[in-house]
C-alpha positions as CSV (number, residue, x, y, z in Angstrom):
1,X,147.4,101.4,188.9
2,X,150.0,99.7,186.9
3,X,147.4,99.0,184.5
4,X,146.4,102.4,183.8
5,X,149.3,103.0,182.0
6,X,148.3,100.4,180.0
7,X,145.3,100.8,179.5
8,X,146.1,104.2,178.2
9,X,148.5,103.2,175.8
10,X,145.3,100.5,174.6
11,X,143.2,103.9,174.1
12,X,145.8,105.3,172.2
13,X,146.4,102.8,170.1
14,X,142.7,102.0,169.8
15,X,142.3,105.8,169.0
16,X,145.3,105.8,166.4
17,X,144.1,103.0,164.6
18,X,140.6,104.2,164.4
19,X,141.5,107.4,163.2
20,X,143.7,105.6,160.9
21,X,141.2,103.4,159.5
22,X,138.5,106.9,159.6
23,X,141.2,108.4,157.4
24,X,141.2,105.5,154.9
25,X,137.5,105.5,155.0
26,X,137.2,109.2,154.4
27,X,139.9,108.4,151.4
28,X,138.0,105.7,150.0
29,X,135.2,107.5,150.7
30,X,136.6,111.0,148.3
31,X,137.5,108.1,145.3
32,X,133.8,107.1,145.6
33,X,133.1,111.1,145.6
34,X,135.4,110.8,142.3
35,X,133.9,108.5,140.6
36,X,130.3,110.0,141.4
37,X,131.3,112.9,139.9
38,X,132.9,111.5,137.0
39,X,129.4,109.6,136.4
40,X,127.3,112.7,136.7
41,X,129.5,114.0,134.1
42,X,129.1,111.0,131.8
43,X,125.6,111.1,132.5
44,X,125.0,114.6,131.6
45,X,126.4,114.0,127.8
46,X,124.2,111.4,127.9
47,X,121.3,114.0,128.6
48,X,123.1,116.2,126.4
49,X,122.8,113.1,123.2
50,X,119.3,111.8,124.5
51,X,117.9,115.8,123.9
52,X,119.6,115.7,120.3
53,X,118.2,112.9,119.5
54,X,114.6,113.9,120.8
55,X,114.9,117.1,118.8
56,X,115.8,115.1,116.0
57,X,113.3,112.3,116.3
58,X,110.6,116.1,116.7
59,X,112.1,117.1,113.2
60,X,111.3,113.6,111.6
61,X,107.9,113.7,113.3
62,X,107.3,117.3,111.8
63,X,108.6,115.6,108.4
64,X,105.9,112.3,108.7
65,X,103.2,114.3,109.7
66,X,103.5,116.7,106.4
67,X,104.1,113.5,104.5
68,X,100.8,111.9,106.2
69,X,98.8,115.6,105.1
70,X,100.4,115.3,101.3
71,X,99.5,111.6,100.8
72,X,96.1,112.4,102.3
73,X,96.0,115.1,99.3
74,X,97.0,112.8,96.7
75,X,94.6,110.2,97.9
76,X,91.5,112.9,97.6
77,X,93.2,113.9,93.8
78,X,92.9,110.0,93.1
79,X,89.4,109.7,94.2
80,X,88.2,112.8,92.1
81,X,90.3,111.3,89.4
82,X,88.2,107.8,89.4
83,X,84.8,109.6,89.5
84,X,85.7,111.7,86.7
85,X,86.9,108.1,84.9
86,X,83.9,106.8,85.8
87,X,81.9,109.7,84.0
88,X,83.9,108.9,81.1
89,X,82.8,105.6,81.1
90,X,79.5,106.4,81.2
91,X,80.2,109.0,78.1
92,X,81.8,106.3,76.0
93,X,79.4,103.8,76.4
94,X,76.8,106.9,75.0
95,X,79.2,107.5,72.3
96,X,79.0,103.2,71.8
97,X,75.5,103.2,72.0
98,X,74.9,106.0,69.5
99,X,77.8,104.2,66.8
100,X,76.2,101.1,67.3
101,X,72.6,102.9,66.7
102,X,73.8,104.6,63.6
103,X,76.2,101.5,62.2
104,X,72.8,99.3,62.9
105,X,71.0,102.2,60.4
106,X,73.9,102.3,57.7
107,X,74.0,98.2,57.3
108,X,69.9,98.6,56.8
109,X,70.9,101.0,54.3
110,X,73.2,98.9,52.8
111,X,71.1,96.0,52.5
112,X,68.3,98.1,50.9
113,X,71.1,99.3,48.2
114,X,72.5,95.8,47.7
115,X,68.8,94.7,47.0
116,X,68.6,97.8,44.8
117,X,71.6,97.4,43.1
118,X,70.7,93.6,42.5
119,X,67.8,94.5,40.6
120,X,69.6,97.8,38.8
121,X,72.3,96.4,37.0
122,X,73.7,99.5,34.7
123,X,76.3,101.3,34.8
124,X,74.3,104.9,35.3
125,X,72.7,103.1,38.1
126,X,75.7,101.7,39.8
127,X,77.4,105.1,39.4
128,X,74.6,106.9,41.2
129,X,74.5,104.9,44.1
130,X,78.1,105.1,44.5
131,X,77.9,108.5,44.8
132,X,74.8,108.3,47.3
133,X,77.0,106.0,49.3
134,X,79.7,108.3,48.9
135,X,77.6,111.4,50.7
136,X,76.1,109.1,52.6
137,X,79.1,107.6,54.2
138,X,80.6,111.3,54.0
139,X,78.2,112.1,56.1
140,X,78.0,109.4,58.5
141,X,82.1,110.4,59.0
142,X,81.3,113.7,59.6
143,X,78.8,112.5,62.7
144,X,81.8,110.2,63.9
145,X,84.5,113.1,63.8
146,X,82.1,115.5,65.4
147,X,81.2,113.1,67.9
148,X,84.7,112.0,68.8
149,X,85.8,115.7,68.6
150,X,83.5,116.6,71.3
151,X,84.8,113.7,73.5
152,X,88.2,114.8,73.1
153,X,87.4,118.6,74.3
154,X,85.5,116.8,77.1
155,X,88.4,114.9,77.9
156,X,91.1,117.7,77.7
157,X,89.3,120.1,80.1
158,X,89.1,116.8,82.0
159,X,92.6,116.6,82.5
């Protein structure tokens, strides 16, 4: 029975040192509990910056999307734009064909008065047909300014 003394004081000591080493582990243990806590705190600002930075990133979305709808405007304004070009086009090369008609008249003209003149050598006669080329050229101005004014009113309630 001599040993149960001893063996005793083994279970005591084997008790005190594992209560010992349960304390250390329930302390290293509370500095992992730290550090958890301390991690879930650092975490949570993260939340707290990754939420800003969604509702900011929302606001520049918001921003690109009106962009997207005012540059989907301008592109419908350009497209009108280039058909109403093109109908000027088509109006100007009118306008061209008509001047070229009525040049194509006036230098017929003008050869029939050169012939004339050619054969009608005085002064009187030279004189009148000055003064018919006057009117007439008065009058083929007139045609040219009306024509032209037209285009330009066409062309202001164009714009």
């Amino acid at each position: 029975m001599e040993q149960e003394p001893h063996l005793r004081e083994l279970i005591l000591g084997l008790a005190s040192d594992m209560n010992r080493q349960f304390a250390e582990m329930r302390e290293h243990l509370g500095r992992h509990d730290v550090q958890f806590a301390e991690m879930r705190e650092h975490l949570g600002r993260h939340d707290v910056q990754f939420a800003a930075m969604r509702e900011h990133l929302g606001r520049h979305d918001v921003q690109f999307a009106a962009m997207r709808e005012r540059l989907g405007k301008h592109d419908a304004q350009f497209a009108e734009m280039r058909e109403r070009l093109g109908k000027h086009d088509a109006q100007f090369a009118d306008l061209r064909l008509h001047f070229d008609i009525t040049a194509e008249g006036l230098r017929h003209e003008i050869g029939i008065l050169a012939e004339s003149i050619g054969s009608m050598a005085t002064k009187e006669s030279v004189e009148a047909l000055r003064a018919e080329m006057r009117t007439e050229f008065e009058g083929v101005r007139v045609e040219i300014r009306a024509a032209y004014a037209s285009l330009d009113r066409r062309i202001g309630k164009a714009r």
